[in-house]
N, C-alpha and C positions, 0 to 999 in steps of 0.2 A: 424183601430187603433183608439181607444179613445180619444178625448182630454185631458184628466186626467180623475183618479179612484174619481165617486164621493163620495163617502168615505171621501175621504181624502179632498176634495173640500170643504163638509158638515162639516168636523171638521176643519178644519182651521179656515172657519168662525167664528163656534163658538168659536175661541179663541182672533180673531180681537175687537178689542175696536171698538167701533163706535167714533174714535175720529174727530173734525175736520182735512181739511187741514190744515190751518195755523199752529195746533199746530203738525201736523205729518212735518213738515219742519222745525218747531221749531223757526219758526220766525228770525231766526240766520241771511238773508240779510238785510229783510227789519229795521233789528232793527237799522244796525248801526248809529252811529250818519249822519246827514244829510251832514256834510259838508266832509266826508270821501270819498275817491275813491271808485267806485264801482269796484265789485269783477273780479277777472277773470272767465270767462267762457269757460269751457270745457262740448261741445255734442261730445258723443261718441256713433256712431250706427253700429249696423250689418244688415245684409241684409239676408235677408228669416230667420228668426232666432224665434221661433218659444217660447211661454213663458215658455208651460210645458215641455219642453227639457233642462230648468235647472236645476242641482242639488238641487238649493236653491227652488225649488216650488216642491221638494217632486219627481222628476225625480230619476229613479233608478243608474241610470251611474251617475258617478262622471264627470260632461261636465263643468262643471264653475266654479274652487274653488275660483279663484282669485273675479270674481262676485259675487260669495257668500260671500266670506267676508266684499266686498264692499256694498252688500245690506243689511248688519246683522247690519251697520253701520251709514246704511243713510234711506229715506225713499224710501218703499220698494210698488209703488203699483201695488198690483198683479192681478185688471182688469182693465187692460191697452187695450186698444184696438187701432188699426187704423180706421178709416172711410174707407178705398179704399184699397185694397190690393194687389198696385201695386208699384213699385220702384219709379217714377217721379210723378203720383199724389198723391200718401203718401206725399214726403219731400213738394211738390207744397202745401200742405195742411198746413204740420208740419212748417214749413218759414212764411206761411202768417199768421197762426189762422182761415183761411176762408175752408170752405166743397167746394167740387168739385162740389156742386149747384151752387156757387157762382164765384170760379176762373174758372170752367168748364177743366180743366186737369184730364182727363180720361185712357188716355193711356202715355204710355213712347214716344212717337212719337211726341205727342204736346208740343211746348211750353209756357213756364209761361208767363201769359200776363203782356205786360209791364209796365201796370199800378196798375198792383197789387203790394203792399209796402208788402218789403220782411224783416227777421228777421234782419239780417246782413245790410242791407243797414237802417232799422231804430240805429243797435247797431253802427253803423260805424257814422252816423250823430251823434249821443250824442257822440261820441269822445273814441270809441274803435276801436284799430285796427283788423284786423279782417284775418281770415287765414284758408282756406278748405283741405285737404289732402282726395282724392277719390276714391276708387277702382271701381266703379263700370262704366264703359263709357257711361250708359243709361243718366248718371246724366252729361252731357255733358255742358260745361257753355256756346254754344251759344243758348240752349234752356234755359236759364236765371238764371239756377243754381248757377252760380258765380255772380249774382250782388251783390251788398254789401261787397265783398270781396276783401282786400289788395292784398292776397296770394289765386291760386287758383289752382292744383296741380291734374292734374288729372291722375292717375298710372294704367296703364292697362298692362301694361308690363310684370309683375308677376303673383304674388298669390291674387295680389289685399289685404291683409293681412301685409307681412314684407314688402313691398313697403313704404307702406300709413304710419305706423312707424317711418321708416326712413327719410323718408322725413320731418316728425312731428318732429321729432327730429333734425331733422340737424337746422330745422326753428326755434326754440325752442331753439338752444345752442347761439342764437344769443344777441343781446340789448335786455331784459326783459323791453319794456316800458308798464307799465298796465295803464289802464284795457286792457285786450284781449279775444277774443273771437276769441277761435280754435274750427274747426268740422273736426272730423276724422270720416270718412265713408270705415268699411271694407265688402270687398263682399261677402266674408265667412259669412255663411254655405251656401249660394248663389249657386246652381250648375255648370259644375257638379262636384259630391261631390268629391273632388281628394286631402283630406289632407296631408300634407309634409308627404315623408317619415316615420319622427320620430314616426307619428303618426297613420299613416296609418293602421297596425294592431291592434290601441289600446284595441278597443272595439268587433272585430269579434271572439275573443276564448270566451266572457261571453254567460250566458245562454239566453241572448235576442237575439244574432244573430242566436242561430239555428233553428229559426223558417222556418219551409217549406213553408210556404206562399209562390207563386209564380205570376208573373203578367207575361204578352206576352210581346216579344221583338220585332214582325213582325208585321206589318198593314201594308194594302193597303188604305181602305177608309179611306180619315181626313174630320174631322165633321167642321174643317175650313175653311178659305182659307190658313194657316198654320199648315207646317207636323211636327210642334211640339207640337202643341196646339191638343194634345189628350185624351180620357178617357179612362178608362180598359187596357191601356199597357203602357211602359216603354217609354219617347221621346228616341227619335234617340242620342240625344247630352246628354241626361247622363248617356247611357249605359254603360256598363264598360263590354267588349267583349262579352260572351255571358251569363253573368250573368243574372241570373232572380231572385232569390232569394230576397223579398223584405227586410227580415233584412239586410241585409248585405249591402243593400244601406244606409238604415236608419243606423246604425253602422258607416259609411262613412261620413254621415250627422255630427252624435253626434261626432266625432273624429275632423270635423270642427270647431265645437263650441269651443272644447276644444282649437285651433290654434288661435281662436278669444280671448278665455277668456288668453291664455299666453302675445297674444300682448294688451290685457284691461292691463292684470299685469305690465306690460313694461312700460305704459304710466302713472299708478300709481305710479311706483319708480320711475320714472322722477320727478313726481311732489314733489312728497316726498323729493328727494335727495337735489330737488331747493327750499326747503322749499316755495313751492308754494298749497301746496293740502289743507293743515290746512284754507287758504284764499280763496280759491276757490270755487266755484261751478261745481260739475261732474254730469254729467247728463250720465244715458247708458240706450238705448232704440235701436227698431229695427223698419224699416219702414213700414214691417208684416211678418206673418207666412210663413208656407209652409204645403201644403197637401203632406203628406204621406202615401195615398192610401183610404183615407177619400172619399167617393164617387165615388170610384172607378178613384182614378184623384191624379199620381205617381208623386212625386215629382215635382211639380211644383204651381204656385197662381196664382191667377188671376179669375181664372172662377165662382169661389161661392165665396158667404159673409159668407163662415162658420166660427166657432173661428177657425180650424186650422191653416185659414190661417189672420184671422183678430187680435187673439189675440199675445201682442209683452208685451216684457218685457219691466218696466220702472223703475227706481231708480235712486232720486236725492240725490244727496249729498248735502248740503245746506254750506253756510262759518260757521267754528267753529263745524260743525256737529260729534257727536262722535257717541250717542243715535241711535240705531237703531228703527224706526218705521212702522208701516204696516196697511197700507188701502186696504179694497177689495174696497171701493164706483168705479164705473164705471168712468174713465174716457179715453182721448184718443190725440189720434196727435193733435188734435185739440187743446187742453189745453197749449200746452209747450211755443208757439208764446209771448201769456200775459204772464206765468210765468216767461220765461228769462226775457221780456222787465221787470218784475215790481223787478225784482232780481238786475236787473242792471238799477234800480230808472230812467227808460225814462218816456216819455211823457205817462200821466192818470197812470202810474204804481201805485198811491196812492190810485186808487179805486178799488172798488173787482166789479163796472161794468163788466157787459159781453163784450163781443170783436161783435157787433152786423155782420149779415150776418156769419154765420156761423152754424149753423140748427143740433142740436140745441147751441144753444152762446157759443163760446168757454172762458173758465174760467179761471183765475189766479188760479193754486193748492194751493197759499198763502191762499185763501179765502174759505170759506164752501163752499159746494158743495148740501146743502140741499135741495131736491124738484126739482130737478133738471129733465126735459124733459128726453124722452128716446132719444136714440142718432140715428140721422140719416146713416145707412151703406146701401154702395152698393160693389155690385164686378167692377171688371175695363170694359171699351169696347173695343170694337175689339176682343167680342167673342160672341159665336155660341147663348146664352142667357145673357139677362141679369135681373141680380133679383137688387130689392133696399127695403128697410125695413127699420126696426127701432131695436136694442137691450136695452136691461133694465137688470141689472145686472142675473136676472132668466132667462128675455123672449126673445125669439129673433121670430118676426113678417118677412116674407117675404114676394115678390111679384111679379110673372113673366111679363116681360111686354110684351113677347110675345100672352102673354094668358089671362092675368089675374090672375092665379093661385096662390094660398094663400097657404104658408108653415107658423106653426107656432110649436116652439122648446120650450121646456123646457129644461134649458140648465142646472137647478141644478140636474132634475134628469136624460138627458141626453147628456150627455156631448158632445157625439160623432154628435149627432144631426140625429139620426137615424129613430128618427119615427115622424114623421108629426102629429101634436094634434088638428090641425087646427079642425076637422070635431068636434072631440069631447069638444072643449074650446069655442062656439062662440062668447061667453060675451065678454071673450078674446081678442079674433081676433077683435070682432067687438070695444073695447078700443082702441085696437095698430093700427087699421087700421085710427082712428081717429089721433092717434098720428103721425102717417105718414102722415096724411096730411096737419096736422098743419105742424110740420115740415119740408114738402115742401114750405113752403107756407113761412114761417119765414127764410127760409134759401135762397131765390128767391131773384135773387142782387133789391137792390135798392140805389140808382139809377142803372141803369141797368148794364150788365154785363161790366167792366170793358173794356175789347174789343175781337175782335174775336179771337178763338184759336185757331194756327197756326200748321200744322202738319209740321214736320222737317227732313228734309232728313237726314241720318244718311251718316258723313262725309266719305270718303273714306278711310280713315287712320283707322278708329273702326269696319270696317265693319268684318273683321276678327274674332274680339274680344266678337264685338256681336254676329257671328253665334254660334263662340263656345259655350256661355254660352246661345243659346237658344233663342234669342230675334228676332234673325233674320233668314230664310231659305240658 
């Protein structure tokens, strides 16, 4: 399956302004007077939520209304990438500003080291209360998720979805003392796909699910030391009895999103009804994709730095925002750290400096983005390969470190990342390869790594929680 029809990729563009950040934000935080409260903040993220499976990027299924009006509205950037494309070193990235060269958080198992300054505990020093609602247990707050945080809520009991809601809202019906700074984390479309009821058939009678595509539901050999972590077949934890049929999983998926984009709607009439959204800053993004059969590799992230699974929706709503605007420039998890802090006027938020150790510098979206490095991506570890490279809004440069072996993509004219150009680009290859090592080299802590990265036993109370959804045997 494609990452998107490039068609419709090539003519978007063409209709994108080349405008700065600053004015796709519209300046509407940093303007207010100086001596004003700073704004409330709302980050609002999904989990495995993949960007071209929105309506609003030209997806055929209706999966997001409520986020599509919300992005018709605010700014809308549609190459948003992660750096890592995994649950705990995404957010480990997306909290500090810092690349996984630097905090070294690679897999869901490590924790964040304790000397790395996190979003929430610098927004909580300058004098914001601060409040997490979690579905998803990987994000565990003794692996450091919850520092900087007043309120910290972690819901595995459910859907991971009307849990996180509820809890947001009961927190929320209480003393409105601002500024605040809430993070709602839902696990949807996260596997496996098992949307409520209501929803559940939404999408398997249209003419995307009757595709016959089939994958295998049986293995013996695992290319791991985990019998989830597979390619060319179906894992064990999100079969759904003896289905094989790959639409009708993907159908399950997009019928998730849609579960996601009603409680996104939920969380907007709150803000709305408390006359609190018009003053606010809403941030909706995902921590990354999910491959849907992209390299022969069924639902599931982790193992390649392909867009399926690196590219994540992003859209800010700025204070005062009405304007809808839209940037393709390349940016990524890495960016949001400076932009909160400089939205909510902290410390250096006045400059459009880079965030240094960050490979390549993570950016205020306030600020241009011109001339900007290619962006340092890898896949997570604690898998069978691991590739690390570099992307540039066209090119995506990789590199096996088992072998050496050099993949290089054109991703305008192939989305899916199906044919390797390396042999035929070597000017190319041999730029990006340069780039990637600047980018190693720029991204390498100095002073050195903040401290060792601690692997965490997963508590006995989640262990259930984790098999189910895959994370654990």
């Amino acid at each position: 399956m494609n990452d998107r029809p490039t068609a419709r990729r090539g003519a978007r563009r063409a209709r994108v302004a080349r405008l700065s950040l600053a004015l796709l934000l519209g300046g509407a935080a940093p303007g207010r007077p100086a001596a004003a409260q700073p704004p409330d903040i709302f980050l609002i993220t999904a989990d495995a939520l993949r960007a071209d499976h929105l309506s609003v990027n030209g997806y055929p299924r209706l999966t997001s209304p409520a986020i599509d009006a919300f992005a018709r509205s605010a700014s809308h950037f549609t190459e948003a990438v992660t750096v890592i494309p995994k649950t705990g070193p995404s957010f480990a990235t997306l909290f500090s500003g810092r690349h996984p060269s630097v905090h070294g958080v690679r897999t869901n198992q490590q924790r964040v080291p304790e000397t790395l300054s996190l979003l929430a505990e610098r927004l909580r020093a300058g004098g914001y209360r601060t409040a997490a609602f979690v579905g998803n247990p990987v994000l565990d707050p003794t692996k450091g998720y919850g520092r900087g945080f007043d309120v910290y809520r972690l819901l595995v009991n459910g859907d991971g979805v009307t849990e996180v809601n509820a809890a947001f809202l009961t927190w929320a019906q209480g003393e409105w003392r601002t500024p605040s700074f809430a993070w709602l984390h839902y696990l949807d479309p996260h596997g496996p796909y098992r949307p409520p009821g209501h929803l559940e058939n939404l999408f398997l009678g249209d003419s995307l699910a009757q595709s016959d595509q089939r994958a295998p539901l049986d293995y013996d050999a695992k290319p791991s030391r985990d019998a989830f972590k597979v390619l060319g077949a179906i894992p064990k934890y999100q079969q759904h009895g003896r289905e094989d049929r790959v639409a009708r999983y993907v159908a399950r998926y997009d019928a998730e999103i849609r579960h996601v984009d009603a409680a996104f709607a939920e969380v907007v009439g709150f803000l709305r009804r408390r006359n609190l959204y018009d003053a606010s800053v809403v941030v909706f993004t995902s921590d990354h994709g999910e491959s849907l059969g992209e390299h022969r590799y069924y639902f599931e992230h982790g193992w390649f730095a392909d867009d399926a699974s690196l590219r994540v929706p992003l859209v800010i709503k700025a204070v005062g925002q009405h304007e809808g605007r839209v940037s393709d420039e390349q940016v990524s998890n890495l960016d949001l750290c400076p932009t909160l802090l400089a939205i909510a006027g902290g410390p250096g938020s006045s400059s459009d400096e880079p965030a240094a150790g960050s490979a390549p510098p993570a950016l205020n979206l306030l600020g241009a983005i011109a001339a900007r490095p290619p962006l340092l991506v890898e896949n997570a570890d604690a898998y069978p390969e691991k590739f690390r490279g570099v992307r540039t809004r066209r090119w995506k440069y990789l590199v096996r470190d088992s072998d050496g072996a050099e993949e290089l993509y054109d991703l305008e004219r192939d989305a899916g990342e199906t044919r390797n150009v390396a042999g035929a680009e070597p000017e190319r290859v041999d730029a990006l390869r340069r780039a990637f090592r600047d980018g190693q080299r720029s991204g390498a802590p100095s002073p050195p790594r903040p401290s060792v990265v601690e692997t965490v036993p997963p508590p006995p109370e989640l262990i259930d929680r984790l098999r189910m959804l895959g994370y654990i045997e």
